[in-house]
C-alpha positions as CSV (number, residue, x, y, z in Angstrom):
1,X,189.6,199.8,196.5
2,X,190.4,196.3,196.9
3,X,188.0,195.5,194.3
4,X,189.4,197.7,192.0
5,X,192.7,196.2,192.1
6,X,191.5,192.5,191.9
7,X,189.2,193.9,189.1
8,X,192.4,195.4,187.1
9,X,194.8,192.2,188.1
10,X,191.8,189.9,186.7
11,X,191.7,192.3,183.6
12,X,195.5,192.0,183.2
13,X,195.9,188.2,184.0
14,X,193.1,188.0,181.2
15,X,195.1,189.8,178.8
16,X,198.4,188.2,179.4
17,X,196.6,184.7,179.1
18,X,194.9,185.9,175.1
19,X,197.2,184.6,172.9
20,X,198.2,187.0,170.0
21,X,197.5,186.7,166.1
22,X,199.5,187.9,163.5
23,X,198.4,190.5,160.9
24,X,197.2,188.6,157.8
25,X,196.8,191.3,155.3
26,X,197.8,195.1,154.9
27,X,197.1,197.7,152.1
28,X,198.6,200.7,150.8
29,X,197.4,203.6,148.4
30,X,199.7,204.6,145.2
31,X,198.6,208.0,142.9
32,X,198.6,207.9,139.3
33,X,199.3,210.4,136.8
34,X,200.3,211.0,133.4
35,X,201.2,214.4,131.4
36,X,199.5,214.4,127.7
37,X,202.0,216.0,125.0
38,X,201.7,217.0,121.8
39,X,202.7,215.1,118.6
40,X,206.2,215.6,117.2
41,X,205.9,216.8,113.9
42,X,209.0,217.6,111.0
43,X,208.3,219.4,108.0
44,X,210.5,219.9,105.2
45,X,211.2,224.0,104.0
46,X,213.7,223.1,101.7
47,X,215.6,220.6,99.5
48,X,219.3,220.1,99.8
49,X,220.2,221.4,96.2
50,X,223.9,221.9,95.0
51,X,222.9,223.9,91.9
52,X,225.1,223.9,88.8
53,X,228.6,222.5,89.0
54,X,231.3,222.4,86.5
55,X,233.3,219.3,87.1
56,X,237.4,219.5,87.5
57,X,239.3,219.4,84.0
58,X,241.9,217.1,86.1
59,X,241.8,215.8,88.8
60,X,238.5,215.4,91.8
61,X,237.1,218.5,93.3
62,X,235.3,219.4,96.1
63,X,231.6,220.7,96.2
64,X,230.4,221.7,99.8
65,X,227.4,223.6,100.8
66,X,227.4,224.4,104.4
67,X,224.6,223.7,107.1
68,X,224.7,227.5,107.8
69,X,224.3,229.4,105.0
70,X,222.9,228.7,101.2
71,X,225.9,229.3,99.7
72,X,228.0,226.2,97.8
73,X,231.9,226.3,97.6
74,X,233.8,224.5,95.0
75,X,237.4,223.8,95.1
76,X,240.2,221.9,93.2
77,X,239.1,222.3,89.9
78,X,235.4,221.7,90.3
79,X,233.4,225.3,89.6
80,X,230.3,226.3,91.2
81,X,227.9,228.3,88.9
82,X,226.6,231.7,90.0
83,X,222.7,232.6,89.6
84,X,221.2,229.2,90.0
85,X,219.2,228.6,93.6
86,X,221.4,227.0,95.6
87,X,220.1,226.1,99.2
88,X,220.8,223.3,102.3
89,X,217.7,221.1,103.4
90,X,215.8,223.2,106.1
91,X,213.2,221.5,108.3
92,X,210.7,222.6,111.2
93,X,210.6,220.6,113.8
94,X,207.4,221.1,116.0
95,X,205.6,219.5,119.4
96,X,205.3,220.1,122.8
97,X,207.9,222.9,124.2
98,X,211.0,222.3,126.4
99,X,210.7,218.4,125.5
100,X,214.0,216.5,125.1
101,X,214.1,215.1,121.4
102,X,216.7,213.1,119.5
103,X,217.5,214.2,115.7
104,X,218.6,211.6,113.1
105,X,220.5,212.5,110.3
106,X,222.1,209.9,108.0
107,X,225.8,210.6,107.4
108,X,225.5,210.3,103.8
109,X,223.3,209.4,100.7
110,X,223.9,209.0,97.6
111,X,222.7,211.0,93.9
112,X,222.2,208.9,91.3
113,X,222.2,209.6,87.6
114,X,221.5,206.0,86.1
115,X,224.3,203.5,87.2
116,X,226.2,206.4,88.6
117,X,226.4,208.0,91.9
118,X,227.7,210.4,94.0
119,X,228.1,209.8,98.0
120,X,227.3,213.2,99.7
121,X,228.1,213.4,103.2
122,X,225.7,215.0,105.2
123,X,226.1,217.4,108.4
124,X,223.4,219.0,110.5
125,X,223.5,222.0,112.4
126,X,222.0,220.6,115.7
127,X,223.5,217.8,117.8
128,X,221.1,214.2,118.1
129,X,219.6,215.5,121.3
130,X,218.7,219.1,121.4
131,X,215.3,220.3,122.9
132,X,212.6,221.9,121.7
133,X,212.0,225.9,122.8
134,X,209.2,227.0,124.6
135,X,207.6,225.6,128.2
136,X,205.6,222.4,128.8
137,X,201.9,223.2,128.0
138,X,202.9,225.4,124.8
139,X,204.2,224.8,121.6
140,X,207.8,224.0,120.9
141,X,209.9,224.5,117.7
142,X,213.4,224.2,116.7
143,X,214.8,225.0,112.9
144,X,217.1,221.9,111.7
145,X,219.4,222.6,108.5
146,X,221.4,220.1,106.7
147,X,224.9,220.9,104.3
148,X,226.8,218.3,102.4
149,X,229.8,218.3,100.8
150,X,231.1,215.2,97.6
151,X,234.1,214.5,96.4
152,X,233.9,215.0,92.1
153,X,236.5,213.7,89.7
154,X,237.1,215.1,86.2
155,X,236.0,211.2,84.8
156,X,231.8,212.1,86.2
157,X,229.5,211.4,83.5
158,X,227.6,214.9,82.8
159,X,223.8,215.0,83.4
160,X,221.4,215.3,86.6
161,X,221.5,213.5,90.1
162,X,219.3,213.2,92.4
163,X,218.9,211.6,95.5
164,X,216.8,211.3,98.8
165,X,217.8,211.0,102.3
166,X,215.1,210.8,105.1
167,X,215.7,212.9,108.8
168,X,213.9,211.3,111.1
169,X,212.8,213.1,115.1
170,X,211.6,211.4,118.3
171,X,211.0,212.3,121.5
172,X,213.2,211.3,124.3
């Protein structure tokens, strides 16, 4: 037994006397993963068209079409003409469902005829972040329409206007 104990004080006096080393290096593992979507995609249905207007004998109407319905209003003078296709802009907005997108309208654009113009301020019946139905894995859609409304004074020159304006849809 007394060897034993010498044995395990050697063993410890051997230890105590090993100086210690730091660690030099160490490592760690990280996963990776990534979650493939589906293009965002807009597509137009329908052009904003205002129809036939009659403009004010005095004065500056109003001409509005609504972002709800396909129905223009005039007021103040200015006349809106009854049996020509009247409509808001109408878009589809496709991709990946239950994605967060943003939605950009412009607030107004202008339709020209020559050197003149009219500004037609825009409004869209879904807010600049909105989210596409449907779950992740599936498709998504969402239906986007656009009204205006312009100001018209009895002194526009007669004749066509057109304009463009350009929505434009991102993912979050």
């Amino acid at each position: 037994m007394k060897r034993i104990l010498l044995t395990s004080g050697a063993i410890l006096a051997a230890a105590l006397s090993t100086p210690a080393f730091a660690q030099d290096s160490d490592s760690a593992d990280a996963d990776g993963s990534t979650t493939i979507i589906q293009p965002l995609t807009i597509t137009k249905d329908a052009d904003l068209s205002f129809g036939r207007i009659v403009k004010p004998s005095s004065g500056t109407g109003t001409v509005t079409i609504a972002d709800s319905a396909d129905t223009v209003s005039a007021g103040s003078g200015a006349v809106a003409l009854t049996g020509i296709a009247t409509s808001r802009a109408k878009f589809t907005i496709d991709g990946e469902g239950a994605q967060g997108i943003t939605i950009t309208v412009p607030a107004s654009f202008d339709l020209e005829n020559g050197a003149e113009s009219i500004t037609v301020t825009l409004d869209a019946d879904r807010p600049a972040s909105d989210t596409l139905d449907g779950t992740l894995g599936g498709d998504g859609t969402r239906a986007l329409n656009v009204g205006g409304s312009f100001s018209l004074p009895d002194d526009a020159v007669t004749g066509e206007y057109t304009g463009q304006f350009t929505v434009t849809v991102a993912y979050n």
